[in-house]
C-alpha positions in Angstrom: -98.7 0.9 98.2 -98.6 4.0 96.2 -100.0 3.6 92.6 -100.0 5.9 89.6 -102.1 5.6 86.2 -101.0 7.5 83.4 -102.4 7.7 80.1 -104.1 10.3 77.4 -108.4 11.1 77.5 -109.8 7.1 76.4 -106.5 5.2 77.7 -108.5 3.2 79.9 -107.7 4.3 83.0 -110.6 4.4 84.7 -111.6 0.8 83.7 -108.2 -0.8 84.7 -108.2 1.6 88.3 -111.5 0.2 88.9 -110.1 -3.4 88.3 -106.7 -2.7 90.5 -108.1 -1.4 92.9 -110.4 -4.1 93.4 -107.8 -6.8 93.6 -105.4 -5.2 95.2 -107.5 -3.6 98.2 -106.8 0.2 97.1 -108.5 3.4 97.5 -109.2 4.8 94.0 -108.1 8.0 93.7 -110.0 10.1 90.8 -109.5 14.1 90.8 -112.6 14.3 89.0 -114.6 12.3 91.6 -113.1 13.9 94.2 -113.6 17.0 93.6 -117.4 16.5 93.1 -117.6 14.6 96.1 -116.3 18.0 97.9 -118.8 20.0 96.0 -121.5 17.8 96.8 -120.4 17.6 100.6 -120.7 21.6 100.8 -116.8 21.4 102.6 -115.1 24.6 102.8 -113.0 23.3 100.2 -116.0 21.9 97.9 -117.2 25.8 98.3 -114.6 27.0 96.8 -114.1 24.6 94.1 -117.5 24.8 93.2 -117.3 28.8 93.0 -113.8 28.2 90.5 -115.5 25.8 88.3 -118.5 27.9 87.7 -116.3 30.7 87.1 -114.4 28.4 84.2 -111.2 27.9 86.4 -109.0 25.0 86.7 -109.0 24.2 90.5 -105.7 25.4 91.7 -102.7 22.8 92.8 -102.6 23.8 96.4 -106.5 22.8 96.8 -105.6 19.1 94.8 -102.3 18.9 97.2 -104.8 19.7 99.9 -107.2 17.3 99.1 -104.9 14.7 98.8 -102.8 15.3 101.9 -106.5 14.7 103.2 -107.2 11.3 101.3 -103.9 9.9 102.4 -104.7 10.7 106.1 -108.0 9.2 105.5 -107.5 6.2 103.6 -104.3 4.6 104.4 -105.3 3.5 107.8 -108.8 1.6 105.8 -107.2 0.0 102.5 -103.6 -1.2 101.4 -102.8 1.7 99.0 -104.0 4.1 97.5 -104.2 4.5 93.3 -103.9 7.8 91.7 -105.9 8.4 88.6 -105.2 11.6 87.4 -102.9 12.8 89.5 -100.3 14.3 89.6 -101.0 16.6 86.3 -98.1 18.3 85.9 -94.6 18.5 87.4 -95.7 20.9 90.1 -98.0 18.8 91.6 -96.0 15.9 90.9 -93.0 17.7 93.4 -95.7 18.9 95.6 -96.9 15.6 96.0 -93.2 13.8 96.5 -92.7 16.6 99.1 -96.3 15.3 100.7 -95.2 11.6 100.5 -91.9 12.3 102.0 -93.3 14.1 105.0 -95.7 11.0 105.9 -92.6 8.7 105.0 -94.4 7.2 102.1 -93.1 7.0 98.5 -94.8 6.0 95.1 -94.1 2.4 94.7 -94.9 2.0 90.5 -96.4 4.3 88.0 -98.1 2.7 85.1 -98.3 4.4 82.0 -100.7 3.4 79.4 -99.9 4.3 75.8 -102.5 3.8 73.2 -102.4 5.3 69.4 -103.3 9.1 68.9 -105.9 7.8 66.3 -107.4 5.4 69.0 -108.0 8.3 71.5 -110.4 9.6 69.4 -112.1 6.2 68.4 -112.5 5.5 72.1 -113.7 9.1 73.2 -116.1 9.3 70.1 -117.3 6.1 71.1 -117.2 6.7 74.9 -118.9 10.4 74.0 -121.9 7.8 72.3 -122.5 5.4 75.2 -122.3 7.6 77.6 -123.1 11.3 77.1 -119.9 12.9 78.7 -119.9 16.3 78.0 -116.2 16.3 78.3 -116.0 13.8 75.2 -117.0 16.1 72.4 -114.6 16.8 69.5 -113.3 20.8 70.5 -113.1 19.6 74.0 -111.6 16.2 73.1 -108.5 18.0 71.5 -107.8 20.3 74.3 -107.9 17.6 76.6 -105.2 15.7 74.2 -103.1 19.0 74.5 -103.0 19.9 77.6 -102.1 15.6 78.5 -99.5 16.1 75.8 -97.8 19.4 77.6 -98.7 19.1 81.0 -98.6 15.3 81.6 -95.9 14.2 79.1 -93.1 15.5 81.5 -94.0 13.7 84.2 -93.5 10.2 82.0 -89.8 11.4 81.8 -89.7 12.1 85.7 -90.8 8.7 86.7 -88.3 6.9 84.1 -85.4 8.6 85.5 -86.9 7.2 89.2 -86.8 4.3 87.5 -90.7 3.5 89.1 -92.6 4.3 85.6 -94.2 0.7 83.7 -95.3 1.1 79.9 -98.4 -0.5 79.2 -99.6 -1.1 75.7 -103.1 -0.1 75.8 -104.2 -1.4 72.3 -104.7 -4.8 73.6 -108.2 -6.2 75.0 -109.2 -5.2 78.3 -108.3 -8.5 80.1 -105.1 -8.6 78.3 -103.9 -4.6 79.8 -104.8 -6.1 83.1 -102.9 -9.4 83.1 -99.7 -7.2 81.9 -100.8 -4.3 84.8 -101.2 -7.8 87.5 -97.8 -9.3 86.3 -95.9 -5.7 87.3 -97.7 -5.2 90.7 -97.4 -9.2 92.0 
């Protein structure tokens, strides 16, 4: 099982991969995570990521497709799925990745898109930015992130509804409640 969360900075993504991935006996997929883990591993690739992100780069999409071509070699064969949080970004790694899928002869079974207000985004980052000290949850960084979701992620929501695989999810309701409606589209 392929999974994909979408969803702006504070959607709850993290919180509801953590919860699917649990149940359902998936390997979470988290750019963000992975990409340290790289670092921290001292792989070729985590070399070379490290040296962008000192330099103030984004990591390139050919090291993510990389990196993921790697994960799904990795992972299938240990869990039922995998769940991608944060990936794909954009539409090119979103063809990249179809390309990757159709060469193992895999294919992204749902993609669940959580929606919450604009205003809520930055309740929940403020908030988040407060109980846990993210650097990436301060108000200048908070509305780049919001922008670049907006341009480079809003394109793929129309890609998946014309697959006919994306899931709308209304993120303003209580934890347990975004789960139940995430568990009723996946059973």
């Amino acid at each position: 099982m392929i999974i994909i969360l979408l969803g702006p900075p504070g959607a709850g993504k993290g919180t509801q991969a953590k919860m699917i991935c649990k149940k359902k006996k998936l390997f979470h997929f988290s750019t963000g995570e992975i990409l340290r883990n790289e670092v921290e591993k001292k792989t070729k690739i985590g070399e070379k990521i490290d040296q962008i992100i000192n330099e103030g780069r984004l990591v390139s999409d050919d090291i993510i497709i990389s990196i993921v071509e790697k994960i799904i070699s990795e992972e299938f064969s240990k869990n039922d799925g995998i769940l991608f949080d944060g990936f794909p970004r954009n539409l090119d790694q979103a063809n990249a990745f179809e390309e990757l899928l159709n060469k193992v002869g895999k294919k992204i079974d749902c993609v669940l898109h959580i929606t919450i207000d604009k205003d809520e985004v930055v309740e929940r980052i403020k908030k988040r930015g407060l109980e846990e000290n993210r650097k990436d949850d301060n108000s200048e960084i908070l509305k780049s992130r919001i922008e670049v979701y907006l341009k480079e992620t809003s394109p793929l929501i129309n890609l998946y509804k014309k697959k006919n695989i994306l899931e709308k999810i209304d993120g303003m309701k209580s934890i347990e409640n975004v789960n139940n409606d995430i568990n009723k589209i996946l059973n």
